[in-house]
C-alpha positions in Angstrom: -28.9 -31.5 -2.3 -25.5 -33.2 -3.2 -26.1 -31.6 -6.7 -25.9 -28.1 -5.5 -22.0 -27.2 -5.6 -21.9 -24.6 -2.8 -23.0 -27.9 -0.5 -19.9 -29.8 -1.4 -17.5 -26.8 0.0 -19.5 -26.6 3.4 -18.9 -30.4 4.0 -15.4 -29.2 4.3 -15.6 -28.2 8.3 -12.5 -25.8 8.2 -14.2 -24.0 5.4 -17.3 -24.4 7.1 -16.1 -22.7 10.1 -14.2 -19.9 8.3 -17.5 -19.5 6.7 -19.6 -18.6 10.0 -16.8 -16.1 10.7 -17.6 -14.5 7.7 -21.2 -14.2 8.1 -21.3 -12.6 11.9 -17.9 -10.4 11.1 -19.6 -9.1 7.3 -22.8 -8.7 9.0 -21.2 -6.6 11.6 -19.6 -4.6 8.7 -22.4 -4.3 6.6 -24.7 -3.3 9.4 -22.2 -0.4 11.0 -21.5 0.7 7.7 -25.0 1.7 6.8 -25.5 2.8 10.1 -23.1 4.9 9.9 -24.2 6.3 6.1 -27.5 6.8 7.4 -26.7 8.9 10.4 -24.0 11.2 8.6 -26.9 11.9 5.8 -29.4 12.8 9.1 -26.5 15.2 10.7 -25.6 17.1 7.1 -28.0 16.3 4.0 -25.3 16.1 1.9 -24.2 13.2 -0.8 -20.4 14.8 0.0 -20.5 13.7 3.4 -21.8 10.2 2.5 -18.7 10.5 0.0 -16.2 11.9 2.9 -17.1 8.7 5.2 -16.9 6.5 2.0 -13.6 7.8 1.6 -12.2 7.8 5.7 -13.1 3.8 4.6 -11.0 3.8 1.6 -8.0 6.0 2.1 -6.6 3.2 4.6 -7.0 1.1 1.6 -5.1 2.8 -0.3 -2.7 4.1 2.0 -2.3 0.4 3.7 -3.4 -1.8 1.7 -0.2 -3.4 0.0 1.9 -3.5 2.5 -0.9 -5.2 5.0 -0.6 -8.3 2.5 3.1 -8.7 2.7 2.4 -8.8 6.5 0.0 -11.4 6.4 1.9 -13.5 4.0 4.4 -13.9 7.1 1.5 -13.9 9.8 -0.5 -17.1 10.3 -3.4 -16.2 8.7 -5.9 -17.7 11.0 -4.6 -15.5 14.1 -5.0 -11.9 11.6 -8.4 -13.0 11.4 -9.4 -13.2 15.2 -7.3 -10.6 15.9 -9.0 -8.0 13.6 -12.6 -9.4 14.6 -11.3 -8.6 18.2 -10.4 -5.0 17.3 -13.4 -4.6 15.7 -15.5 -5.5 18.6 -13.8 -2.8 20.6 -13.8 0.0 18.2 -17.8 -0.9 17.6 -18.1 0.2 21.4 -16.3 3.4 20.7 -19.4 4.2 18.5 -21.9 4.1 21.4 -20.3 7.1 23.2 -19.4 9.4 20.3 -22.3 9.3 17.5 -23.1 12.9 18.3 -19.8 13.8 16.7 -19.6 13.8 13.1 -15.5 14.1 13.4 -15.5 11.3 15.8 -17.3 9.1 13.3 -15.1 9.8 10.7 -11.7 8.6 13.3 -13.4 5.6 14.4 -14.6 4.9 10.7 -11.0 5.4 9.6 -9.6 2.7 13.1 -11.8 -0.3 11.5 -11.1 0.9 7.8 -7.1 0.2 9.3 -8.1 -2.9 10.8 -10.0 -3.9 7.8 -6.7 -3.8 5.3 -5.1 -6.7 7.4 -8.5 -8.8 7.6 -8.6 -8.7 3.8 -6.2 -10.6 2.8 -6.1 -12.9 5.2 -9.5 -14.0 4.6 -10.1 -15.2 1.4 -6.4 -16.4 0.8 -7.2 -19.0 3.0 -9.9 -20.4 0.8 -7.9 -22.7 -1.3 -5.9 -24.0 1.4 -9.3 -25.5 3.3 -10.7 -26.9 0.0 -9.3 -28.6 -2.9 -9.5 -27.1 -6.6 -12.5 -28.8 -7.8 -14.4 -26.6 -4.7 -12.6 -23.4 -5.5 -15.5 -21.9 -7.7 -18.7 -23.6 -5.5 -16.2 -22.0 -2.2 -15.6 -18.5 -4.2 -19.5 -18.4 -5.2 -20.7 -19.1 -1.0 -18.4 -16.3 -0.5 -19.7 -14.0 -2.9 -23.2 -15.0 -2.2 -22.4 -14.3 1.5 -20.8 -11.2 1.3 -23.9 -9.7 -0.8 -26.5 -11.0 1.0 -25.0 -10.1 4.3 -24.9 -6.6 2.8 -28.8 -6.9 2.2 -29.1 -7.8 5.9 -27.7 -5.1 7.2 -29.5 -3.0 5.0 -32.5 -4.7 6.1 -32.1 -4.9 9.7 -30.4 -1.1 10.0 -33.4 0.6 9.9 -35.3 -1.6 12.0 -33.0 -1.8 15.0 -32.0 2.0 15.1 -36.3 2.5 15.8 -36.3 -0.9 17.9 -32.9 -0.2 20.1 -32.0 3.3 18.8 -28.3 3.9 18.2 -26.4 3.3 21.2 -28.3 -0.4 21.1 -27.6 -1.3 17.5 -23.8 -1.1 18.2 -24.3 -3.1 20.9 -25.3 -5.4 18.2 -22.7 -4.7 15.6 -19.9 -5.7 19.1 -21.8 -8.8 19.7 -21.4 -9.5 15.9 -17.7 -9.1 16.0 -17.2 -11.2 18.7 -19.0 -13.7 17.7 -17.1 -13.9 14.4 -13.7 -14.3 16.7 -15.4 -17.7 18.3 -15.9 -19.3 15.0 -12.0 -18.3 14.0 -11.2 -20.2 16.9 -12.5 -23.6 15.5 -10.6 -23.8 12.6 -8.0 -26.1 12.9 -4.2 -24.8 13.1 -2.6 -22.7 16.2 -3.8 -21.7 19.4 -5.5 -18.2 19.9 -4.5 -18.4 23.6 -1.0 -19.2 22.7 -0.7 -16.9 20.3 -2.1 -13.7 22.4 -0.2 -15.0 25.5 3.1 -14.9 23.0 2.6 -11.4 21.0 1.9 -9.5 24.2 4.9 -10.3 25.8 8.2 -8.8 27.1 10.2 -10.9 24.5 7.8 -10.3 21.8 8.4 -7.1 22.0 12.0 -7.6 22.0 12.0 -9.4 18.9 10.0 -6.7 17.2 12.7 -4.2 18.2 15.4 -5.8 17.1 13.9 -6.9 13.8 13.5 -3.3 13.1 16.7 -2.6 13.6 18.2 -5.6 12.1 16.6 -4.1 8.3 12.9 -5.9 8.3 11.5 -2.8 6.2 13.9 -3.6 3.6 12.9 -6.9 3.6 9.2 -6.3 3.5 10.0 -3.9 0.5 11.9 -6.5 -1.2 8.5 -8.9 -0.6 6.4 -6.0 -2.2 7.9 -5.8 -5.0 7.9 -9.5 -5.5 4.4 -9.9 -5.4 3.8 -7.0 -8.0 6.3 -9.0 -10.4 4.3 -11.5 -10.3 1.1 -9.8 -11.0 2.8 -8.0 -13.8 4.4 -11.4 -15.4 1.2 -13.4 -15.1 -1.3 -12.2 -17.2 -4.6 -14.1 -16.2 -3.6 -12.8 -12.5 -3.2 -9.0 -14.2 -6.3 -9.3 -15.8 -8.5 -10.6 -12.9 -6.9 -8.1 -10.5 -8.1 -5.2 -13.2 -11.9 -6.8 -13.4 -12.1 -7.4 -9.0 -10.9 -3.6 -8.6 -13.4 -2.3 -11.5 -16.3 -4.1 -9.8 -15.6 -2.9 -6.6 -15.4 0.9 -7.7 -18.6 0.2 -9.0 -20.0 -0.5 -5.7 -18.5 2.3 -3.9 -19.8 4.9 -6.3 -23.4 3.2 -6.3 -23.4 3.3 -2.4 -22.3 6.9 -2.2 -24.8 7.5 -4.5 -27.9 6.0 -2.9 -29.1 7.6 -0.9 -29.6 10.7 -2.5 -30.9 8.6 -5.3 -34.0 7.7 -3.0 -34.8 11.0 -2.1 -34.4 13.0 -5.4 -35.2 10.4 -8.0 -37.2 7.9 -6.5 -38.8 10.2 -3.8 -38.6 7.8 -0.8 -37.3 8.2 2.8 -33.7 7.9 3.1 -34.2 5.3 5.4 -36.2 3.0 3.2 -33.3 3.1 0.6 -31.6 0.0 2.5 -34.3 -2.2 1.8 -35.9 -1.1 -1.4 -33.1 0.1 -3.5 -30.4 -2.0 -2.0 -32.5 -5.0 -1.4 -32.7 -5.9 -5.6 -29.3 -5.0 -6.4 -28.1 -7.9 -3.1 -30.5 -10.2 -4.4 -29.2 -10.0 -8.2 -26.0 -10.8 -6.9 -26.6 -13.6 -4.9 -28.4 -15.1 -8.4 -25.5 -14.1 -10.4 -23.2 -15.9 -7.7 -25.4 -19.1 -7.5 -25.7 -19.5 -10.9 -22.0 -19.2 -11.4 -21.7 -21.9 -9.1 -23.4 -23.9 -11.1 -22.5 -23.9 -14.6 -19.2 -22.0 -14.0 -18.0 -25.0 -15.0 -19.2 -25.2 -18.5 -19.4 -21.5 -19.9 -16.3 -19.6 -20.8 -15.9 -17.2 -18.1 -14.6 -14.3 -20.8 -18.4 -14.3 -22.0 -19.8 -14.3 -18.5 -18.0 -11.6 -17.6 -18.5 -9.6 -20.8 -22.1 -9.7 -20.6 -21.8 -8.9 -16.7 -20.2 -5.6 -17.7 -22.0 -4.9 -20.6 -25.5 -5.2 -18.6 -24.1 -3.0 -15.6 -23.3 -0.2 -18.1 -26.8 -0.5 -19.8 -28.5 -0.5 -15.9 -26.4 2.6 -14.9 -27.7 4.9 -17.6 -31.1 4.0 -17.6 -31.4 4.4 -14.0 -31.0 8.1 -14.2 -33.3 8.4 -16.5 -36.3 6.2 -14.8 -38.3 7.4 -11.8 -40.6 4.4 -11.3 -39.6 2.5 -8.3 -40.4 -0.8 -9.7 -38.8 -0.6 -12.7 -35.9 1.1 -11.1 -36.1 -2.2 -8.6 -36.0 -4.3 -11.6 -32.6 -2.6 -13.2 -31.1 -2.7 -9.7 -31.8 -6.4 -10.0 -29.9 -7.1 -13.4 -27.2 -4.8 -12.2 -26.3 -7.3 -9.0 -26.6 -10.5 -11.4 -24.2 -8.8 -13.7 -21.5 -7.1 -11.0 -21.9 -10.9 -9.1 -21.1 -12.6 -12.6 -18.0 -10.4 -12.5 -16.4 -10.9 -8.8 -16.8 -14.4 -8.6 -15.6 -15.4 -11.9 -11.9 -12.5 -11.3 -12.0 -14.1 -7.6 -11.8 -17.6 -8.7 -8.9 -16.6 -10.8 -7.1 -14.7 -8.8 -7.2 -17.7 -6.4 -6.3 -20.5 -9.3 -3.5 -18.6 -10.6 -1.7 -17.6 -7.3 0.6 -19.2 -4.6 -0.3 -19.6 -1.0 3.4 -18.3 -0.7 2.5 -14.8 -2.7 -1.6 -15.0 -2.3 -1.9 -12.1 0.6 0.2 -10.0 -0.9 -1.8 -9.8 -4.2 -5.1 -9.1 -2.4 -3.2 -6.7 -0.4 -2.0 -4.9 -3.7 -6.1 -5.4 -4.7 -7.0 -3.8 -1.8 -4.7 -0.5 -2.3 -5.7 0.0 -5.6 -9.3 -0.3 -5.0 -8.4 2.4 -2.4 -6.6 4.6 -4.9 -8.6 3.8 -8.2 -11.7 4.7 -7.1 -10.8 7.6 -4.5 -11.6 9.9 -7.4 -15.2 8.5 -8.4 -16.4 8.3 -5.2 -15.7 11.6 -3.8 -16.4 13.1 -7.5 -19.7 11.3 -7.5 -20.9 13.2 -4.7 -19.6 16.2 -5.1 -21.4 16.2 -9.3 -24.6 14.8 -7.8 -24.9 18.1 -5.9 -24.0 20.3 -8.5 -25.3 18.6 -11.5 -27.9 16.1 -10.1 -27.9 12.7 -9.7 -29.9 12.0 -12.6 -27.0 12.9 -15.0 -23.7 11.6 -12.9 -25.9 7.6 -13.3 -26.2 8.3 -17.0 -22.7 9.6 -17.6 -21.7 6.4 -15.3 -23.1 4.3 -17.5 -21.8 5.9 -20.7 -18.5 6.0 -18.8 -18.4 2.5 -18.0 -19.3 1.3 -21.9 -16.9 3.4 -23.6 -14.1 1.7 -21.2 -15.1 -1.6 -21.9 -15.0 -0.8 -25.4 -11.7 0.2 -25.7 -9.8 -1.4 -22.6 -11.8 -3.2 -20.7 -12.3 -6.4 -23.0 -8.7 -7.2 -23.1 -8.4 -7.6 -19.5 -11.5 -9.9 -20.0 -9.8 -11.5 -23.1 -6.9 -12.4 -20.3 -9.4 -14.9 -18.6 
């Protein structure tokens, strides 16, 4: 056991703590967000509406995104994070009472997706500050491996607990969930959360806020904005990373939009089984790809881990539209999480090795909006082809898409590694 790296990082109790809050709040996430995919396909049977509620997640992104990272670069990091696992709790119960509505999905989708953009970059910023560098990777790769296969339990248990509780019950969940994920902030070590709510919420608070608008704090938040994207802009490994991390996450966003349609009109399976036998390989490629990192992350240059991990998504996006046999379709959905897993962790470890706690927020923040505004375009455009044109043919242009980038751009953001 004390050869496995990810074991070392969990010693750390901060980190271990920070860590439980991560699985209960991404759960949460994971779980309402196919929820809510799943119910929006069963009120319009259309990919354009999965698209639409991809996008009332990622406009606030874009929108938000950069200036929620200058915030939190001010903020105390640890009280962003229970207070947007809080809010999150409380919007989930908004869900119970207004599922009917399609247009009330998409508001209470777009509340969290706000919420979402300060949680971000408070998050895993904090990483380096609970574990020392020669952690960072093993700490980065737990992450990873947590965020993905939390993904796959929500897919999992989505299904399941809309027949077993129906809809109103699985939110009840998704709260629970939440909360939980503010207890565990709690127990890291650094302010008090009573304190700190007890402060913010009163008269003088909300004094100061006033008169810090007034006394010019937007121009000062500006002026912090534009220091971060100097840096990012003067350091090239931090450039290079940020270009990979918002490329990989595109990637996601189109695939997701794009799955469930994929089951039914490729693959011919229930919708509802898409969770766990389309999205169930791809998870579980990316939890090897991120525990093998881990492990010899170390000792292989990270500009040819990341090269074959684009390479090999390319190659997995084109065949899949031309295969129809679930297994084999299983197995490129496999290699295509190992690859996209090779990618995040090794940009995230990076991003986090190159950057100052002083500026670290406000580069995920500008991640964040430029994952918002990059891939606003393929995602709704995904859709949109994949009723026109079919599905089929919007994987394999993907793909082609994808290689001839890499080709000619991408490898000199890898080459920056």
């Amino acid at each position: 056991m004390n050869n496995i790296a990810i074991t070392r990082a969990l010693r750390v109790s901060s980190f271990r703590f920070l860590w439980l809050a991560q699985v209960f709040s991404q759960i949460g996430i994971n779980l309402l967000s196919f929820v809510l995919a799943i119910r929006v396909y069963d009120l319009t049977g259309k990919n354009t509406a999965v698209s639409v509620l991809v996008l009332a997640l990622a406009i606030p992104a874009a929108v938000l995104g950069m200036l929620a990272g200058v915030l939190v670069d001010r903020w105390d990091k640890k009280m962003v994070l229970f207070s947007c696992n809080a809010l999150r709790a409380l919007a989930a119960i908004g869900f119970i009472f207004f599922h009917q509505s399609l247009a009330a999905v998409y508001v209470l989708a777009i509340f969290i997706a706000v919420i979402t953009q300060f949680f971000v970059p408070a998050e895993a910023p904090m990483i380096p500050g609970l574990v020392n560098r020669d952690n960072l990777l093993p700490a980065n790769s737990l992450f990873t491996l947590t965020i993905f296969s939390t993904m796959l339990i929500g897919g999992l248990l989505a299904g399941p607990l809309l027949i077993l509780l129906g809809i109103s019950g699985t939110f009840v969940i998704i709260t629970l969930l939440f909360a939980l994920a503010a207890a565990a902030i709690v127990q890291i070590p650094g302010g008090s959360v009573k304190a700190f709510v007890k402060r913010r919420f009163s008269r003088y608070q909300v004094k100061a806020l006033s008169g810090g608008l007034r006394n010019g704090i937007f121009r000062e938040l500006r002026l912090e904005f534009w220091e971060g994207h100097d840096y990012i802009l003067s350091h090239r490994r931090v450039f290079g990373a940020l270009v990979l991390l918002v490329s990989s996450q595109t990637i996601i966003a189109t695939f997701s939009t794009l799955l469930p349609g994929m089951a039914v009109s490729i693959l011919k399976i229930a919708v509802t089984d898409a969770s766990v036998l389309l999205l169930g390989p791809a998870i579980l490629g990316i939890l090897l790809g991120a525990a093998l990192i881990s492990q010899i992350g170390h000792r292989v240059p990270r500009k040819k881990i990341v090269n074959f991990g684009v390479i090999s998504v390319a190659v997995c996006l084109s065949l899949l539209g031309i295969l129809t046999n679930l297994h084999m379709a299983q197995s490129l959905l496999l290699l295509l999480g190992f690859a996209n897993g090779l990618v995040d962790v090794s940009s995230n470890t990076t991003l986090q090795e190159e950057t100052t706690e002083e500026i670290r927020s406000r580069v995920y923040g500008i991640l964040t909006s430029l994952s918002g505004i990059v891939y606003f375009l393929p995602v709704i455009f995904s859709g949109v082809l994949s009723d026109i044109f079919g599905i089929e043919k919007v994987l394999i242009a993907g793909g082609c898409l994808l290689f001839l980038l890499w080709l000619f751009k991408i490898r000199q953001f890898i080459s920056l590694l």
